[in-house]
C-alpha positions in Angstrom: 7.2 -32.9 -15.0 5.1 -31.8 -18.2 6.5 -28.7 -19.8 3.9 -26.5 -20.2 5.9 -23.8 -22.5 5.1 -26.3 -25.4 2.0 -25.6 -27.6 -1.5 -26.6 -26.5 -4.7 -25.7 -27.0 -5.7 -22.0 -25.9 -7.6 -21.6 -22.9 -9.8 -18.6 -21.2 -8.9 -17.2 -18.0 -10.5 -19.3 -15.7 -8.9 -22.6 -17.3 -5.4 -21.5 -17.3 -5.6 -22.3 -13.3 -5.5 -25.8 -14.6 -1.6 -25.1 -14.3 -0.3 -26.5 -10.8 2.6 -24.0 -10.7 0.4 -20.9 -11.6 -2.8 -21.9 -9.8 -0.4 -22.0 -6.4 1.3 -18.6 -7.6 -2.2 -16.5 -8.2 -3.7 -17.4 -4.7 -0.4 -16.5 -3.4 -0.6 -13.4 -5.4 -4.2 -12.7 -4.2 -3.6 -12.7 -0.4 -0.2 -10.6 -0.3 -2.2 -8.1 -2.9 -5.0 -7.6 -0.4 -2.3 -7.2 2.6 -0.6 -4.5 0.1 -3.8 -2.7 -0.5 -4.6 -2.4 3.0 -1.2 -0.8 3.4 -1.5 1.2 0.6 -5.4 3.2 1.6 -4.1 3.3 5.4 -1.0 5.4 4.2 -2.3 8.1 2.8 -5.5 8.7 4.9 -2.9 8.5 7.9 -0.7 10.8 5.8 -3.9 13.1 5.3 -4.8 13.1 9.5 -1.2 14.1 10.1 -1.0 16.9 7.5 -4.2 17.6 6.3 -2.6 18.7 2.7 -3.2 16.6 -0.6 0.5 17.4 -1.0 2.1 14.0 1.4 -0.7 12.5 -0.3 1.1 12.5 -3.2 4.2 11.8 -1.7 3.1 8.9 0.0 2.3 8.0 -3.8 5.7 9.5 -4.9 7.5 7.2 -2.4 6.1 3.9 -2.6 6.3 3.8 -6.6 9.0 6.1 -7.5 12.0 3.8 -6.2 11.2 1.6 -8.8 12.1 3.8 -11.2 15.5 3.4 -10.9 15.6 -0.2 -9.5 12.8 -1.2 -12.8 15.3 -1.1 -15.5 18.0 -3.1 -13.3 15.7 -5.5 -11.9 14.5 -6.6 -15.5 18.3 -7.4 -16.7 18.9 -9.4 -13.6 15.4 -11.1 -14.0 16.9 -12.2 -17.4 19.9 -13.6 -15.7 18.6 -15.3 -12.5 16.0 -17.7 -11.4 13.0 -15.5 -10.9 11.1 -18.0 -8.6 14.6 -17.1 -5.9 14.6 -13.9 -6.6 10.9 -13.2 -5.9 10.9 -15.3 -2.7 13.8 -13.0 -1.0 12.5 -10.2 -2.5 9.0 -10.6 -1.0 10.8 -11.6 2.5 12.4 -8.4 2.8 9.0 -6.5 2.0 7.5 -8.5 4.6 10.0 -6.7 6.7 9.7 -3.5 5.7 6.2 -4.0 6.8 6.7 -5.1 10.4 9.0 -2.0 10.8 6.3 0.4 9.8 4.0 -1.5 12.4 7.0 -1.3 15.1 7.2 2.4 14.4 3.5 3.0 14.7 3.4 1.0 18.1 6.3 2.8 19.4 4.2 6.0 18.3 7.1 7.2 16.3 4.4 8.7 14.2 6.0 11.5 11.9 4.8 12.0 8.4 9.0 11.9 7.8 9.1 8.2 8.9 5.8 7.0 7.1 7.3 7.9 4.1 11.0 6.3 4.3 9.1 3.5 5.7 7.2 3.5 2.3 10.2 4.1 -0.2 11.8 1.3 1.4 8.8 -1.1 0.4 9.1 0.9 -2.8 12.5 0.2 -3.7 11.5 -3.9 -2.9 8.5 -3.5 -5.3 10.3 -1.9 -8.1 13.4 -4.8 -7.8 10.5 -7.9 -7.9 8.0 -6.2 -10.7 10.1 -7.3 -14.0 10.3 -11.0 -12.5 6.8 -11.2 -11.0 5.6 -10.2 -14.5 8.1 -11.9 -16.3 7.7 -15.0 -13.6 3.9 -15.7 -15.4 5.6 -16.1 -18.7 7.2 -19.2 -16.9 4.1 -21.0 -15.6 2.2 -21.7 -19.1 2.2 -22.2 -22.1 3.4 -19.3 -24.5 -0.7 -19.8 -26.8 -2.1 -18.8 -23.0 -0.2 -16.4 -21.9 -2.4 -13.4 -22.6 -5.3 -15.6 -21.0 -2.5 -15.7 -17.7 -1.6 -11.9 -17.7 -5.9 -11.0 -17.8 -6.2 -13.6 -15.1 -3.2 -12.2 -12.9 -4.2 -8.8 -13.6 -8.0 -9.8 -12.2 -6.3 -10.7 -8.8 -4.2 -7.9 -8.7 -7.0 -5.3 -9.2 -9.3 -7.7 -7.1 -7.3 -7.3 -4.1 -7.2 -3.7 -5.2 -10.6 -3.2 -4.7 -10.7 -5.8 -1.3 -8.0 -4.2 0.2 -8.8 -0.6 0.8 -12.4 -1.8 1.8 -11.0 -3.8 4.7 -8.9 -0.8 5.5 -11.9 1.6 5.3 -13.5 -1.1 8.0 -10.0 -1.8 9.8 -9.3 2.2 10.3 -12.8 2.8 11.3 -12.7 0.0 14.1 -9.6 -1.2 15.6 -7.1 1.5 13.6 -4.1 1.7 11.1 -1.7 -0.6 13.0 -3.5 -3.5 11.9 -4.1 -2.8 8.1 0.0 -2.7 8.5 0.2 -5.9 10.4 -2.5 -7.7 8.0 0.6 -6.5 5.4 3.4 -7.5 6.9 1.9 -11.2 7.5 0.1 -11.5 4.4 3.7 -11.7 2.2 3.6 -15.1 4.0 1.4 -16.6 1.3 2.9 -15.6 -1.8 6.3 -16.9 -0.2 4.6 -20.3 1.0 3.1 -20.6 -3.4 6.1 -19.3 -4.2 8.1 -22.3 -2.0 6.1 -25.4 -3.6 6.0 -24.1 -7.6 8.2 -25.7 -9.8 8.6 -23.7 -12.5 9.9 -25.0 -15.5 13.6 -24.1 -16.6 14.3 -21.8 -19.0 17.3 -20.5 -20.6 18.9 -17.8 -18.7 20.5 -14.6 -20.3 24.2 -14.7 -21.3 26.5 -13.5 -18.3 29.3 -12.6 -20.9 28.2 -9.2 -21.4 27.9 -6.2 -18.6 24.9 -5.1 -17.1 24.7 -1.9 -18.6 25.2 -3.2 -22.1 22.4 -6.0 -21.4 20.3 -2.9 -20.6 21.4 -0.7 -23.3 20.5 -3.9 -25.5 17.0 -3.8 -24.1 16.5 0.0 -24.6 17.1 -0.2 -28.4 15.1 -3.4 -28.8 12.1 -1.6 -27.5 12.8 1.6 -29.0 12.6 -0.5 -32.3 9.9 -2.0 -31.9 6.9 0.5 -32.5 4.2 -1.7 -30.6 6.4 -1.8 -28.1 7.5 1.5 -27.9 3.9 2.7 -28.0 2.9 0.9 -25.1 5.1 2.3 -23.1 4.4 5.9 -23.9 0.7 5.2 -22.9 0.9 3.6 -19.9 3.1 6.9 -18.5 0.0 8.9 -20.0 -3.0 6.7 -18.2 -0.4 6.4 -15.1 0.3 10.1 -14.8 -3.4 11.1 -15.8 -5.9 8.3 -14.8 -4.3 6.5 -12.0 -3.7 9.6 -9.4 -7.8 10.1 -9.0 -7.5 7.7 -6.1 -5.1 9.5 -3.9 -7.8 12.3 -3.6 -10.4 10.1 -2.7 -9.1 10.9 1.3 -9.7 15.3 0.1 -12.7 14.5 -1.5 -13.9 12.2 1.3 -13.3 14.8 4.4 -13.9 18.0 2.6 -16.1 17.6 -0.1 -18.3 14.7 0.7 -18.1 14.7 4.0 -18.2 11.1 5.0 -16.2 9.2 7.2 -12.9 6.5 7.1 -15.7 3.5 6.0 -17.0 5.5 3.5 -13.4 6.7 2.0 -12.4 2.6 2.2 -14.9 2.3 -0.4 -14.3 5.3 -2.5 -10.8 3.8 -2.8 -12.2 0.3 -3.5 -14.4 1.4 -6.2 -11.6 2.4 -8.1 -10.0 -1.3 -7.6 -13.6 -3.0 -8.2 -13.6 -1.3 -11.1 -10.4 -2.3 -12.4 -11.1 -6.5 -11.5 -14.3 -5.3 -14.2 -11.9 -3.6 -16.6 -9.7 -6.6 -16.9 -13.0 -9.0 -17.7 -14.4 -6.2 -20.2 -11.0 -5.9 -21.8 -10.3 -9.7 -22.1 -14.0 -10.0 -23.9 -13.8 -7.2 -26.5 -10.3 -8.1 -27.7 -11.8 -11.2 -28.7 -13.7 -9.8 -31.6 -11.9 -6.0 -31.4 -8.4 -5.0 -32.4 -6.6 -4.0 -29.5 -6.0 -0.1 -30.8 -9.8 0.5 -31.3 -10.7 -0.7 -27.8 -8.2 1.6 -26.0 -9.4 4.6 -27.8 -12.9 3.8 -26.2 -11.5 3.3 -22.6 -9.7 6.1 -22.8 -12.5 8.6 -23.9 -14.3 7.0 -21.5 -11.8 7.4 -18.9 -11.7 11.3 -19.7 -15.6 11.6 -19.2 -14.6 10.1 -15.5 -12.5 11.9 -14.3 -14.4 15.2 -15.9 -17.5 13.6 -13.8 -15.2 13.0 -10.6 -14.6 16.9 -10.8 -18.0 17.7 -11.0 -19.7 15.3 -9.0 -22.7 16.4 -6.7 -22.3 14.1 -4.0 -21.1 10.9 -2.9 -22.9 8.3 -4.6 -21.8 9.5 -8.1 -18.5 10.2 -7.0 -18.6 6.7 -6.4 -19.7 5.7 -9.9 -17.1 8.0 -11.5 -14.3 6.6 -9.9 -15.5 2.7 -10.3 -15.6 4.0 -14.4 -12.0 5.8 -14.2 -10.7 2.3 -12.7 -12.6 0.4 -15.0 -11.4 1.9 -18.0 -7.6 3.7 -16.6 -6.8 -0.5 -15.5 -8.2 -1.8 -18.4 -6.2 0.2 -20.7 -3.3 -0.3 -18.7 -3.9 -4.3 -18.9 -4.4 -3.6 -22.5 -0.7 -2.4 -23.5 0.6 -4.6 -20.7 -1.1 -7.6 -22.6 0.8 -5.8 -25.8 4.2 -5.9 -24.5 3.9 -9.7 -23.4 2.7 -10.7 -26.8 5.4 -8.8 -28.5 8.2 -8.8 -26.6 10.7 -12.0 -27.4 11.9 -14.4 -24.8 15.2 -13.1 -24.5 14.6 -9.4 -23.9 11.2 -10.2 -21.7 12.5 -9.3 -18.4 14.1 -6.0 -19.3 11.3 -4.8 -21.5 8.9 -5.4 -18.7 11.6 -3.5 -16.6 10.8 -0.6 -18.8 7.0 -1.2 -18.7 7.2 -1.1 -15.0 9.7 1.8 -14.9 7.2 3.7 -17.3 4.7 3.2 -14.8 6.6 3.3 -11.6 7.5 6.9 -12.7 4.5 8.2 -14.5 2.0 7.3 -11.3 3.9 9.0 -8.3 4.8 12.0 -10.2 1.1 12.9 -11.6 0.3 12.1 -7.9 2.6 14.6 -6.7 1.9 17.0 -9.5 -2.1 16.6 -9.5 -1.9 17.0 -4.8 -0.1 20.2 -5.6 -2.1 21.6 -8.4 -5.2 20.6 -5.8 -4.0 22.4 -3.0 -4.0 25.3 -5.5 -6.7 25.1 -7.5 -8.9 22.6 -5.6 -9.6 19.1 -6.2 -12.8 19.4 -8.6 -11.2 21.5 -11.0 -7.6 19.7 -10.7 -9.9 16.4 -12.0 -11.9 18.4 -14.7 -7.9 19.8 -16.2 -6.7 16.0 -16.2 -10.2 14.8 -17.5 -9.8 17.2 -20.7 -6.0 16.5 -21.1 -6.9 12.7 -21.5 -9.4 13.4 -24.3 -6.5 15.1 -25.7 -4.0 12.7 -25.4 -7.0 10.4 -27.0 -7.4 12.2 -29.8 -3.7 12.4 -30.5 -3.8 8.8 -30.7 -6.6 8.4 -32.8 -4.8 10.5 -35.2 -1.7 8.9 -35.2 -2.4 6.3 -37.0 0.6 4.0 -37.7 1.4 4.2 -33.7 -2.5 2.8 -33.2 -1.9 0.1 -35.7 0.8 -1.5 -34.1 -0.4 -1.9 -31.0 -2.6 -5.1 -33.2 
């Protein structure tokens, strides 16, 4: 076989599915995103019937993303040290079973908000083990001259199925219920295991066993405390994770009490944010083209500040609908942007633990501003809790924009 990690002429998006190994791995990719998505909008709105309180919301957030918090920085080391393709395939069978369960339990009408949730940090603690080698597993399927072309086009089907997902769970909810947006879950981990089955990656160089675990990790931490792109990127993505990302969980509290509108309707609130994110990815691949990377994410993020301020002070539905297709747009897009940072920056032998911390930045960052921002809108109200995290982003923005030598070397 061919070994794509050499040099070769750089490709856009679209051609790097040229590549066997990644072409099989991103329709994989695609369908068990969709089935995740469909998991992740039923959750919630479930979560919201049951309680009616923005609070387990939140917690639904909290518990699917927070376990991988801890497991993140782990899971990178070991993706250094194993093959990732194995590790992924038994890591997305055991999601797949976390699934089903959640399925069995709704059958069975075991229906507490108590077991949603344990149910979710389950599939939480699977997610947070396979993010450092899914991410790091792309680095594996081309060459290293495409590799920002590969994270942009595995970023589009990521936020694609974000944005087909919770549309088909609007519809699914709406028609025949929640159990089947679990089931469609459960069955659609069979696809990325099938892609996952037939690539043949090519080898490359593991990690050296002779140290511990904790001092490969500690290694990893200094490496991307030293470098200040790096180092950056991570503060940034927890900023746009804690800030920008949480405006979808109150698309269910803006739906039912604001709006007014019913489970259809709140399936495409909750897409909007994904459609705009498959948008952010294309806008974001374009402009860094001809833009250095620091000067368009101080764009997306004012932007992103003006959408979440409009969210807050939306007068109906329709432009609620606009302002959260512009927060994913721009919150994904900047989010893409650092990710894309980190990949290009990061060296071969510290990849999997630096993306560790990249997903453990985010991992964190989203479920606790989803917990913090259901609670301050339980308090406050959801308009004005969006108009506070709208303002605070400008801030953040401008902080940025002042700090110059941190911009820079994000370029």
């Amino acid at each position: 076989m061919t070994d794509i990690r050499r040099d070769a002429p750089a490709a856009g998006p679209g051609r790097v599915l040229r590549h066997r190994d990644f072409r099989l791995f991103w329709i994989g990719a695609l369908i068990s995103n969709i089935g995740t998505w469909l998991q992740g909008a039923a959750v919630p709105y479930v979560l919201f019937k049951l309680t009616d309180s923005n609070i387990w919301v939140g917690l639904s957030i909290f518990a699917g993303l927070f376990p991988g918090v801890v497991c993140g920085p782990l899971a990178g080391t070991f993706a250094d040290r194993v093959d990732r393709r194995k590790m992924l395939f038994w890591i997305q069978g055991a999601s797949a079973l976390a699934a089903t369960a959640l399925a069995i339990l709704w059958v069975a009408k075991l229906r507490s908000p108590g077991l949603v949730l344990a149910v979710t940090a389950v599939s939480g603690i699977f997610m947070g083990l396979g993010m450092p080698a899914w991410q790091g597993f792309v680095a594996d399927l081309v060459p290293r001259n495409e590799l920002s072309a590969a994270v942009a086009l595995n970023s589009i089907q990521f936020h694609g199925s974000r944005a087909i997902g919770p549309a088909l769970a609007g519809l699914i909810i709406a028609t025949v219920g929640p159990l089947w947006a679990f089931v469609g879950n459960a069955v659609s981990f069979g696809a990325v295991m099938l892609a996952l089955w037939f690539v043949r990656a090519t080898p490359r160089p593991l990690s050296s066993t002779k140290t511990g675990v904790i001092a490969d990790l500690r290694a990893g931490l200094a490496y991307a405390r030293g470098e200040r792109g790096i180092s950056t990127a991570l503060l940034l993505v927890m900023a746009v994770g804690f800030l920008g990302n949480p405006i979808v969980q109150l698309a269910p509290a803006f739906s039912e009490r604001i709006y007014h509108v019913g489970a259809g309707a709140y399936g495409l609130l909750s897409a909007a944010f994904g459609l705009g994110a498959a948008s952010g990815v294309y806008i974001v691949g374009r402009s860094t083209q001809t833009h250095a990377r620091s000067r368009v994410l101080v764009v997306l993020l004012i932007v992103l500040g003006i959408a979440v301020v409009g969210f807050g002070l939306s007068p109906g539905y329709a432009v609620g609908l606009v302002c959260v297709l512009v927060a994913g747009s721009t919150a994904v897009g900047s989010g893409v942007l650092l990710l894309t940072t980190v990949q290009a920056q990061v060296a071969d032998e510290f990849r999997g633990r630096v993306l560790g911390l990249y997903g453990m930045a985010f991992t964190a960052s989203y479920p606790l501003g989803s917990l913090a921002q259901g609670a301050i809108a339980d308090v406050v109200g959801p308009r004005r809790n969006e108009c506070i995290v709208g303002i605070v982003i400008m801030a953040v923005t401008a902080w940025l924009a002042a700090n110059r030598p941190r911009l820079v070397a994000l370029d």
